[in-house]
MDAnalysis code that builds the backbone (N, CA, C; Angstrom):
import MDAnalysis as mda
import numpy as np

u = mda.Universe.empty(456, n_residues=152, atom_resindex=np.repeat(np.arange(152), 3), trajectory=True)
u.add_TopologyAttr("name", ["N", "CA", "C"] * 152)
u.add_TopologyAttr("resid", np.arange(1, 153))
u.add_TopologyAttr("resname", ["UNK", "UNK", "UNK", "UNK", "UNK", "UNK", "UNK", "UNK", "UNK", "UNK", "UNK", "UNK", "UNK", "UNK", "UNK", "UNK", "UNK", "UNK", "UNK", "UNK", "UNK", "UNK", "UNK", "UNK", "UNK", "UNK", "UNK", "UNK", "UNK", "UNK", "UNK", "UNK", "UNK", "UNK", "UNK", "UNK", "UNK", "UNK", "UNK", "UNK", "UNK", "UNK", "UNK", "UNK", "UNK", "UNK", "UNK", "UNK", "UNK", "UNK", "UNK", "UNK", "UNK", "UNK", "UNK", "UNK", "UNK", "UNK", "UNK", "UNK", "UNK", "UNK", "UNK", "UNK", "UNK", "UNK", "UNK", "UNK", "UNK", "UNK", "UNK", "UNK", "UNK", "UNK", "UNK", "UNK", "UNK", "UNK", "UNK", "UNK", "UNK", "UNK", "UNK", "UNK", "UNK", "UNK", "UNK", "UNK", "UNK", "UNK", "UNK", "UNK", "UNK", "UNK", "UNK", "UNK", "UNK", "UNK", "UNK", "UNK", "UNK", "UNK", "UNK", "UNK", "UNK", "UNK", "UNK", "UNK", "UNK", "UNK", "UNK", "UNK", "UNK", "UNK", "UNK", "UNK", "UNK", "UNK", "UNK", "UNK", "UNK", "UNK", "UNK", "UNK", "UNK", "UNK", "UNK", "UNK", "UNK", "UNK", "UNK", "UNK", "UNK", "UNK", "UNK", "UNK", "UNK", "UNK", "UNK", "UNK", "UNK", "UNK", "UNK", "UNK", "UNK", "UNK", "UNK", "UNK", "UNK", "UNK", "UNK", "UNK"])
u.atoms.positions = np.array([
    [-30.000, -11.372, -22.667],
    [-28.828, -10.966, -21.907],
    [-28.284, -9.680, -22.532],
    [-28.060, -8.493, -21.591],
    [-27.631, -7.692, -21.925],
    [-26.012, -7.187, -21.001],
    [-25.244, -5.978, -21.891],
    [-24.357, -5.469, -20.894],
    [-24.980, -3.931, -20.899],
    [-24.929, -3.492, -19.461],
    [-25.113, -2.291, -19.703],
    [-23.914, -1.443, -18.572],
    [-24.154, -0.504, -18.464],
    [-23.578, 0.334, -17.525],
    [-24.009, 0.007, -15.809],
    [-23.514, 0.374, -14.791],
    [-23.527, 0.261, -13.281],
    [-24.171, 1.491, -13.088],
    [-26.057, 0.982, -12.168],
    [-26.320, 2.124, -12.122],
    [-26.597, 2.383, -10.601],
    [-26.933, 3.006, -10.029],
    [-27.085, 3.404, -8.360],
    [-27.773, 2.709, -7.624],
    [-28.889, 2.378, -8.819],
    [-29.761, 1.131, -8.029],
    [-29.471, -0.206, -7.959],
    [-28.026, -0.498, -8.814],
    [-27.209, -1.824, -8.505],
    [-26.701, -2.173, -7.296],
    [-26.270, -0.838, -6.484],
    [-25.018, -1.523, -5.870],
    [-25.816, -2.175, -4.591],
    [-26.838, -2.306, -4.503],
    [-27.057, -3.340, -3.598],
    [-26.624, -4.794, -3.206],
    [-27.061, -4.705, -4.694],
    [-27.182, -6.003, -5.706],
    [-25.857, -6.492, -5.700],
    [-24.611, -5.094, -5.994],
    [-23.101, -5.585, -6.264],
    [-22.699, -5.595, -5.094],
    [-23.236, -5.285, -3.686],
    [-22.745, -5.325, -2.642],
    [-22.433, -6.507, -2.005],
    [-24.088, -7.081, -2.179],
    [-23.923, -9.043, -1.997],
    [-23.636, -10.192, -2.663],
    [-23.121, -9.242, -4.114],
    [-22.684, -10.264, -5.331],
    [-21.529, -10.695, -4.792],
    [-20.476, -9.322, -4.382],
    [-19.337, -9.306, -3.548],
    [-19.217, -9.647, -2.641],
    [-19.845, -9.848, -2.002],
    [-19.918, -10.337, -0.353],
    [-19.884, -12.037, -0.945],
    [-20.496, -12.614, -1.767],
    [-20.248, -13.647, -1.980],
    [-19.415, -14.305, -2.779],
    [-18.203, -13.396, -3.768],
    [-17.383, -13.970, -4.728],
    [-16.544, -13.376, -4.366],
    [-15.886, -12.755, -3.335],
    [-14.907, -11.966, -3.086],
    [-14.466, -12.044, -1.233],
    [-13.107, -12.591, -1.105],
    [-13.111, -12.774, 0.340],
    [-12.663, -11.341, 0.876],
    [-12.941, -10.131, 0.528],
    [-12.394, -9.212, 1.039],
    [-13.888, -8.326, 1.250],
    [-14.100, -7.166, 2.068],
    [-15.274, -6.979, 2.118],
    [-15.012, -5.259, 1.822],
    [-15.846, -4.668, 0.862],
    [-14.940, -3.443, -0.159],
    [-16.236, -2.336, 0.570],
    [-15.722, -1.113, 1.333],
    [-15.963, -0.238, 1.734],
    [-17.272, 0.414, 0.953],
    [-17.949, 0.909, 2.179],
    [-19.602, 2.226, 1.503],
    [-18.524, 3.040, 0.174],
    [-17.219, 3.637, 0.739],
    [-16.944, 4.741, -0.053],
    [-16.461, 4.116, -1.842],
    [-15.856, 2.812, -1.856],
    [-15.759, 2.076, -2.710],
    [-16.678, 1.833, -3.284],
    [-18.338, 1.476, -3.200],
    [-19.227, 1.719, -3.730],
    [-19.935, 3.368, -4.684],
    [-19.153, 4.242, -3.335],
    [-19.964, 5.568, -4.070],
    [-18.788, 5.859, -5.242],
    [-17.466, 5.308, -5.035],
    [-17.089, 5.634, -6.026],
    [-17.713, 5.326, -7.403],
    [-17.626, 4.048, -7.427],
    [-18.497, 3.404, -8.434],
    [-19.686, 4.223, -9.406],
    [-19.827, 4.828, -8.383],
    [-21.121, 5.564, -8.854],
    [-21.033, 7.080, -9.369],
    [-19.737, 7.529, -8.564],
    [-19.543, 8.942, -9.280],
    [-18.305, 9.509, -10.023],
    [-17.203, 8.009, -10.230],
    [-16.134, 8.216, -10.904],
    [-16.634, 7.926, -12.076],
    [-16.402, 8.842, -12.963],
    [-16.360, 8.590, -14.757],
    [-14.964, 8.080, -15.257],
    [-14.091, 7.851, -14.636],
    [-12.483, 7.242, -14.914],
    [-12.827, 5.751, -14.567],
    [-13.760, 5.066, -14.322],
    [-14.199, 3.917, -14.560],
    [-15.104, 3.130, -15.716],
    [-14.688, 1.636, -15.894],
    [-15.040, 0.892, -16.817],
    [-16.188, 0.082, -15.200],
    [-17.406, 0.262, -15.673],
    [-18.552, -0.286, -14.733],
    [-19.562, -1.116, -15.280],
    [-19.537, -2.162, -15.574],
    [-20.923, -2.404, -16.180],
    [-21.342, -3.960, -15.847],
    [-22.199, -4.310, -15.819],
    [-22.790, -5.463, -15.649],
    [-23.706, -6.868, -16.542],
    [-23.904, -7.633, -16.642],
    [-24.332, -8.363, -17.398],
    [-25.766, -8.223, -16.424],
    [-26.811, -8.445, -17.545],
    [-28.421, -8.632, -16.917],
    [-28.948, -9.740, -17.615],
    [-29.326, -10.141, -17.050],
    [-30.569, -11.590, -17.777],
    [-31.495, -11.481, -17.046],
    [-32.875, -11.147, -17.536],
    [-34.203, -11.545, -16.863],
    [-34.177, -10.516, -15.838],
    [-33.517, -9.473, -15.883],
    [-33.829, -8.457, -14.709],
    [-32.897, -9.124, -13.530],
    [-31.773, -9.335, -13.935],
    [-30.958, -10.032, -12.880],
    [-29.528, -9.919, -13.036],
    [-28.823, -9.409, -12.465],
    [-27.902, -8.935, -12.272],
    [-26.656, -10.470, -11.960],
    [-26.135, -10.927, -13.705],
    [-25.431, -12.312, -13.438],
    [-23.774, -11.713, -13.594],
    [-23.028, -10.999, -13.986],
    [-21.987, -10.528, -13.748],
    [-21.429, -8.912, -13.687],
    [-20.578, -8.640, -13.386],
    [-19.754, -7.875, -13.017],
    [-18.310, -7.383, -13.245],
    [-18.016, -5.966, -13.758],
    [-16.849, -6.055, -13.639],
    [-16.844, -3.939, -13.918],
    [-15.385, -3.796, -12.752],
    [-15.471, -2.235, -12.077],
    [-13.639, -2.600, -12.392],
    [-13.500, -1.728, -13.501],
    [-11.600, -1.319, -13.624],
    [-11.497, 0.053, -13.902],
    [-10.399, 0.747, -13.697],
    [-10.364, 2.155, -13.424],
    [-9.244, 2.031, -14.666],
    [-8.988, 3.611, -15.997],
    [-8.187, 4.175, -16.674],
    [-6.909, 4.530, -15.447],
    [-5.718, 4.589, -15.809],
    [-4.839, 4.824, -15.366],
    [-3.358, 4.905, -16.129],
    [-2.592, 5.886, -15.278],
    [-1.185, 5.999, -16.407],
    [0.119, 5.609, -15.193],
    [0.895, 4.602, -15.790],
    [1.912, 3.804, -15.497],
    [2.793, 4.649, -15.192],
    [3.927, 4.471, -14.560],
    [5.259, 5.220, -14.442],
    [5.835, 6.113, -15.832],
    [5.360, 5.070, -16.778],
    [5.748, 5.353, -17.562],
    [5.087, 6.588, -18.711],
    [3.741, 6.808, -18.010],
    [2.543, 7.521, -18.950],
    [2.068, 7.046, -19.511],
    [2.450, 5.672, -19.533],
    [1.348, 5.196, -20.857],
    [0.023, 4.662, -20.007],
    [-1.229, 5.304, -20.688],
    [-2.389, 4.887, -20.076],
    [-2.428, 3.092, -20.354],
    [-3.275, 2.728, -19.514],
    [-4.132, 1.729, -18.943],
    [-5.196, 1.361, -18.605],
    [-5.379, 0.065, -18.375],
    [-7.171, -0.040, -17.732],
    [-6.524, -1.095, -16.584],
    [-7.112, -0.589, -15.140],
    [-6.472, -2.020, -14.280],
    [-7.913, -2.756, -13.996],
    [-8.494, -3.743, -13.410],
    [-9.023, -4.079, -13.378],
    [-9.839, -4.227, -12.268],
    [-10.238, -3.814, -11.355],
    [-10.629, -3.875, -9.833],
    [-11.120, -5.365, -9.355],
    [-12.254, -5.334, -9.877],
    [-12.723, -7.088, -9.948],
    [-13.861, -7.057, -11.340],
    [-14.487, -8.541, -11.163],
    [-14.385, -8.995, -12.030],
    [-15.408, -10.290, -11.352],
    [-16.253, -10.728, -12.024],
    [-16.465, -12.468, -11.041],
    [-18.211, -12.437, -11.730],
    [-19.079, -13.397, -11.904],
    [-20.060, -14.272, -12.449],
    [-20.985, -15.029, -11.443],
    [-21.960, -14.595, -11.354],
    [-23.115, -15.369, -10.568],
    [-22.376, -17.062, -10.660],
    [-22.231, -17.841, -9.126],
    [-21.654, -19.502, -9.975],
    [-22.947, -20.331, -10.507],
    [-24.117, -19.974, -10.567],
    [-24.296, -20.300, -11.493],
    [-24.553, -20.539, -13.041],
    [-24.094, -19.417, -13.308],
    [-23.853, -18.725, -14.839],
    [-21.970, -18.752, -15.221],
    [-21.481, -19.397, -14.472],
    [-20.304, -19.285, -14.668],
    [-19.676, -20.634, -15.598],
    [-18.683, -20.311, -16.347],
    [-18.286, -21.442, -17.312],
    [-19.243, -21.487, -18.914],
    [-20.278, -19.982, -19.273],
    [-20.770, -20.070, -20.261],
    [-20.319, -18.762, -20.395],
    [-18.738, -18.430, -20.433],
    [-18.387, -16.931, -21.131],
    [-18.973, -15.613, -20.739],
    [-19.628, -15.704, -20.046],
    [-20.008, -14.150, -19.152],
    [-18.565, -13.308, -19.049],
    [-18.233, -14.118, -18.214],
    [-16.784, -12.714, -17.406],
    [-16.167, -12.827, -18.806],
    [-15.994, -13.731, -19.735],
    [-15.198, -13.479, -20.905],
    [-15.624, -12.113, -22.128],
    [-17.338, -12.263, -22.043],
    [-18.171, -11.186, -22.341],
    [-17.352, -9.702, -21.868],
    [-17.598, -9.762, -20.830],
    [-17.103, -8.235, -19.750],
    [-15.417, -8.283, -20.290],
    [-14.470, -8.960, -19.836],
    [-13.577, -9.167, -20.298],
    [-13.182, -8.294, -21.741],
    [-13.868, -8.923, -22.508],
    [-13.538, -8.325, -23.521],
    [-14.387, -6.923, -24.260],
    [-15.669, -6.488, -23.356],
    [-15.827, -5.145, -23.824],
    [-14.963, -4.187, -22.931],
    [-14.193, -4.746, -21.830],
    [-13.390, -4.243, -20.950],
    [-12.118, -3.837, -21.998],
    [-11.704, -4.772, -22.897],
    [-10.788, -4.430, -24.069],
    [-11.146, -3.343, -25.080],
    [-12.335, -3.885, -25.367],
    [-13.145, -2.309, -26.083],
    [-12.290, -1.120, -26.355],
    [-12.931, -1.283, -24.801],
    [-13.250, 0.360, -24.252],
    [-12.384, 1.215, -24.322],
    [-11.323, -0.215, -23.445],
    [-9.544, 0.403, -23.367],
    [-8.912, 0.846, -24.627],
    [-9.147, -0.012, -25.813],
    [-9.052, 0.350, -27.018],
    [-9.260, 1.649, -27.452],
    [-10.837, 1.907, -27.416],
    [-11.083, 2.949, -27.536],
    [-10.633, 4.171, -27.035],
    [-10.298, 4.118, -25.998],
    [-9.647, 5.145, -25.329],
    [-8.220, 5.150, -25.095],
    [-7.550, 4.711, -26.186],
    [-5.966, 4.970, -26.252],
    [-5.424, 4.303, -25.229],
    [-5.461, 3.427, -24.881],
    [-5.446, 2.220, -23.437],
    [-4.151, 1.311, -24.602],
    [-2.958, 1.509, -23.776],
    [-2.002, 0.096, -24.682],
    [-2.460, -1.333, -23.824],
    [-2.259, -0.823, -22.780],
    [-2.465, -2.639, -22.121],
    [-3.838, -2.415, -21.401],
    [-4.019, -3.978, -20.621],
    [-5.171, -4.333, -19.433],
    [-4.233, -5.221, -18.692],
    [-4.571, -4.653, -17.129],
    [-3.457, -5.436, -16.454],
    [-4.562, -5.679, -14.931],
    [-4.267, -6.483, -14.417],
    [-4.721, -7.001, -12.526],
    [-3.894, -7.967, -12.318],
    [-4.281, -8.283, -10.949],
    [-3.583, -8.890, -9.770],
    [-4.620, -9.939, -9.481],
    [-4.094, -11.168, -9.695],
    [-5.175, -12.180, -9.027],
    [-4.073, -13.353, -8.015],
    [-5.005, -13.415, -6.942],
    [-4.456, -14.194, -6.036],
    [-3.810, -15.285, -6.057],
    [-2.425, -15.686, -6.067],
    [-1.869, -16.810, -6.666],
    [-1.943, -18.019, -6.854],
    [-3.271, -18.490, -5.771],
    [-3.274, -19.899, -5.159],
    [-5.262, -20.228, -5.794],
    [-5.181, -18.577, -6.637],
    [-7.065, -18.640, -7.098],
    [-6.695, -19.424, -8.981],
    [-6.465, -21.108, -8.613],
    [-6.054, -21.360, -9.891],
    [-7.581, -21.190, -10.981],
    [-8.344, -21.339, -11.091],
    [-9.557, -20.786, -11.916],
    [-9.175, -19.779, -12.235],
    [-8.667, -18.596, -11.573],
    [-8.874, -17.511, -11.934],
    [-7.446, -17.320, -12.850],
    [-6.082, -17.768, -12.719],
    [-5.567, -17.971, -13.184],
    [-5.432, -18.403, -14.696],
    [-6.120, -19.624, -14.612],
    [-6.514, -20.307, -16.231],
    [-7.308, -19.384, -17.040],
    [-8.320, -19.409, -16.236],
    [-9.542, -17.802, -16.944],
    [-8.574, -16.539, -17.860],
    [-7.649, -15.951, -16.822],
    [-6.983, -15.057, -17.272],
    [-6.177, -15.306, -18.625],
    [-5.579, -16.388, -18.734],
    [-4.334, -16.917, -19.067],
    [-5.233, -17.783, -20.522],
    [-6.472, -18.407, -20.532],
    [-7.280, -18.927, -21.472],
    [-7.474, -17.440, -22.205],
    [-7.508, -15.963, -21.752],
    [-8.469, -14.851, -22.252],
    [-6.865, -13.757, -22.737],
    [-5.881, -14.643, -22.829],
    [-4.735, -14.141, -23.357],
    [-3.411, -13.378, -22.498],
    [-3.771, -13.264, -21.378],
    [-3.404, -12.194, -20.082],
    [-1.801, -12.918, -20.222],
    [-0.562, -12.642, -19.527],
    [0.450, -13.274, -19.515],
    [1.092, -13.111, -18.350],
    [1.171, -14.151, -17.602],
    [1.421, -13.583, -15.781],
    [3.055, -12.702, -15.998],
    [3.156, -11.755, -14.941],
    [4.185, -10.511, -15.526],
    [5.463, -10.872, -14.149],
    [4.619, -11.407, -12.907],
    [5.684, -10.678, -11.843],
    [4.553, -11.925, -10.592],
    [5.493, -12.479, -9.716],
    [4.711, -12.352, -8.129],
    [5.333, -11.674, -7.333],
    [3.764, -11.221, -6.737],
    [4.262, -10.049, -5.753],
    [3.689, -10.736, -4.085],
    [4.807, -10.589, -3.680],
    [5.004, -11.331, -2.042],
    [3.752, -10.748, -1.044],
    [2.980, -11.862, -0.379],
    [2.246, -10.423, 0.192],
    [1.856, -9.788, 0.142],
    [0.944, -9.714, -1.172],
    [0.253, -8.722, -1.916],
    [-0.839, -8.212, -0.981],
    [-2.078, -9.949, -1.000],
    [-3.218, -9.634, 0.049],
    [-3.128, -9.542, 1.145],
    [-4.006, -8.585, 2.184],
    [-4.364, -8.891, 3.738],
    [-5.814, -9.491, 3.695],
    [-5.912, -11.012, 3.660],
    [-7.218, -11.097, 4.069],
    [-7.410, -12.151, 5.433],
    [-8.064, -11.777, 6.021],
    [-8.398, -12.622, 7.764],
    [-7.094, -12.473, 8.349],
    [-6.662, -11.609, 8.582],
    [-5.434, -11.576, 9.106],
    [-3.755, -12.615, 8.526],
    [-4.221, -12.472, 7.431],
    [-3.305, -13.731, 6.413],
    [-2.885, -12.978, 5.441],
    [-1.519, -13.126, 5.276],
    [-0.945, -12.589, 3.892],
    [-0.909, -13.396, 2.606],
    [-1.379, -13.043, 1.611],
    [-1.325, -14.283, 0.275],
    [-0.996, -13.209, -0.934],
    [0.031, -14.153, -1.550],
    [0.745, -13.549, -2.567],
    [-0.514, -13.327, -3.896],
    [0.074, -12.600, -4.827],
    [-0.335, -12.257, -5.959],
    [0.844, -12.295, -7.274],
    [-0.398, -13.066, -8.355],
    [0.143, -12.663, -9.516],
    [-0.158, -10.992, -10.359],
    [0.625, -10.791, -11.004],
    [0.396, -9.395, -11.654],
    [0.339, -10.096, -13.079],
    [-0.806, -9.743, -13.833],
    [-1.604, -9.975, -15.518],
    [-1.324, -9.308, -16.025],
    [-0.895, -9.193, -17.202],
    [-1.127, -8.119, -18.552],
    [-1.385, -8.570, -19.234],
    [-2.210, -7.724, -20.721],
    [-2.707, -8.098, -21.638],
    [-2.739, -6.543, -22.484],
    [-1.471, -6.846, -23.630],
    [-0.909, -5.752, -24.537],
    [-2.307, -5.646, -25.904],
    [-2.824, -4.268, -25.662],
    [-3.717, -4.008, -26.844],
    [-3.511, -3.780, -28.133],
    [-4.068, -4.076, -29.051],
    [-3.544, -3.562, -30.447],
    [-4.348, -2.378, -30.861],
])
């Protein structure tokens, strides 16, 4: 098992990873970003020539200036899930941010996605805010929590 970087010949691969762990369905141009923004954290877990997780968060600076890493998504083949993968990504996702003068790591996960919740909240995150209405998905509005997680 390796992590490496997101490369052009993935996003096939991340197209139907997404199509299946994600109820929202994320645009061609959302892909090319992927591919030609360097202000992204991109990389993937491989086993066996197989593409078992994922995770695409963008650098960013707050109201306040202070840089960031937000998190775009995030999510684990289910059957590789529950043996620390996304916790893997997760935390070279901290790395990085580290490395690059990043104080916090912050996302939005859907309020009613309790897994994803615990996940966050097991990996140190501290829910900050709900925000009303966050998602549009199937013609349905569903709230969101807002995560942070302060770097040292």
């Amino acid at each position: 098992m390796n992590i490496r970087k997101i490369e052009a010949n993935d996003i096939e691969t991340i197209k139907y990873l997404y199509s299946k762990w994600f109820p929202i369905i994320y645009s061609d141009n959302y892909y090319n970003d992927v591919i030609l923004n360097d202000d992204l954290i991109k990389l993937v877990v491989v086993m066996h020539d197989t593409i078992i997780g994922v995770v695409i968060a963008k650098y960013r600076y707050d109201i306040d200036d202070i840089k960031n890493v937000y998190i775009m998504t995030i999510g684990t083949k289910k059957e590789y899930r529950q043996n620390g993968i996304a916790s893997l990504l997760l935390q070279k996702c901290c790395e990085l941010a580290i490395d690059n003068n990043c104080r916090y790591i912050c996302l939005h996960v859907k309020a009613d996605n309790e897994n994803a919740i615990k996940f966050y909240e097991k990996n140190d995150f501290i829910q900050f805010e709900l925000l009303t209405d966050f998602y549009f998905i199937d013609n349905n509005n569903f709230d969101a929590y807002t995560y942070y997680k302060v770097l040292n």
